[in-house]
C-alpha positions as CSV (number, residue, x, y, z in Angstrom):
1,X,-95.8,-26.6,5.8
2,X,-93.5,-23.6,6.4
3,X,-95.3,-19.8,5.3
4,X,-92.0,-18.9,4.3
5,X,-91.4,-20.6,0.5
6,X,-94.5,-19.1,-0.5
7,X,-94.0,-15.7,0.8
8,X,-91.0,-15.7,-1.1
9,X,-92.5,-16.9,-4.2
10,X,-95.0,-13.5,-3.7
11,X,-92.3,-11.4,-3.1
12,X,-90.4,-12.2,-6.4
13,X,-93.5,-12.2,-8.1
14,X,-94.4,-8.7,-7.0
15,X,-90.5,-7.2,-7.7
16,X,-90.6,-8.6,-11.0
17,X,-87.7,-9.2,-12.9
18,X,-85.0,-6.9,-15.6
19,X,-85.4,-8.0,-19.0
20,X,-82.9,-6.5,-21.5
21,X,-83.1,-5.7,-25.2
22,X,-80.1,-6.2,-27.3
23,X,-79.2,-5.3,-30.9
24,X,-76.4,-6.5,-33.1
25,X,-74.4,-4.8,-35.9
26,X,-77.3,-6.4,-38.6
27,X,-80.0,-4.4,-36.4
28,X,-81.6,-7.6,-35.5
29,X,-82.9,-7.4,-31.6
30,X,-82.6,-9.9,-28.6
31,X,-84.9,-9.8,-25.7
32,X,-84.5,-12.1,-22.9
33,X,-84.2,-12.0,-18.9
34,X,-81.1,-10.1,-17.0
35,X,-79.8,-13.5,-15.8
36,X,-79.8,-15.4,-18.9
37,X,-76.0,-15.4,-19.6
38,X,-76.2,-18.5,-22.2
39,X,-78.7,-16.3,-24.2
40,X,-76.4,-12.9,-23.5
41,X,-73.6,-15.1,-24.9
42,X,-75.3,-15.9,-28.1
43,X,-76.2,-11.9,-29.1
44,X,-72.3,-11.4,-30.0
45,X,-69.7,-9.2,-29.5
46,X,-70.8,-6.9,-31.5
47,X,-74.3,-6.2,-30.0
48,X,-75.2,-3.6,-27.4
49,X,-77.8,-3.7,-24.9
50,X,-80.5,-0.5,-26.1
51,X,-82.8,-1.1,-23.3
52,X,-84.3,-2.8,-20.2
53,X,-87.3,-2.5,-18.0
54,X,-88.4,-4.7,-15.1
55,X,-91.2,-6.5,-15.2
56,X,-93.6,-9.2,-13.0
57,X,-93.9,-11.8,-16.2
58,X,-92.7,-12.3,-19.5
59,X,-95.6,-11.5,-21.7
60,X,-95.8,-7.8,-19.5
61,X,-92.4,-7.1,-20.2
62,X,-93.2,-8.0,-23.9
63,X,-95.5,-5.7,-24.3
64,X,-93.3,-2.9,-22.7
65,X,-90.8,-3.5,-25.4
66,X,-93.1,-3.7,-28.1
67,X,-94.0,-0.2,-27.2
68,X,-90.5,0.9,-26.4
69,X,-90.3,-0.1,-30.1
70,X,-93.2,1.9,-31.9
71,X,-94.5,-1.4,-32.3
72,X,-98.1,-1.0,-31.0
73,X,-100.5,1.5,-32.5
């Protein structure tokens, strides 16, 4: 078996990935990966993208907007 698949898989891990945080004209908010564009597609026209961060998993970049937010005490 080849090193390099898995060295790649460590690599991406490591870098992480953007996440973005959308709002729409209702102020409700949409958080979901950079590269989603079927869940981009769903936010609207009328939303606008408030903030993003980069992060190795989903539940870390979670918790980054939840405190973005003023959500955690």
């Amino acid at each position: 078996m080849s090193p390099v698949p898995s060295q790649v898989a460590i690599r991406t891990r490591t870098q992480g990935q953007r996440y973005e945080l959308w709002r729409d004209a209702q102020g409700t908010y949409s958080f979901f990966p950079a590269d989603n564009a079927a869940a981009r597609d769903r936010v609207g026209p009328d939303a606008e993208q408030v903030w993003s961060v980069e992060a190795r998993s989903f539940e870390e970049a979670m918790r980054a907007q939840r405190e973005y937010l003023g959500w955690v005490r």
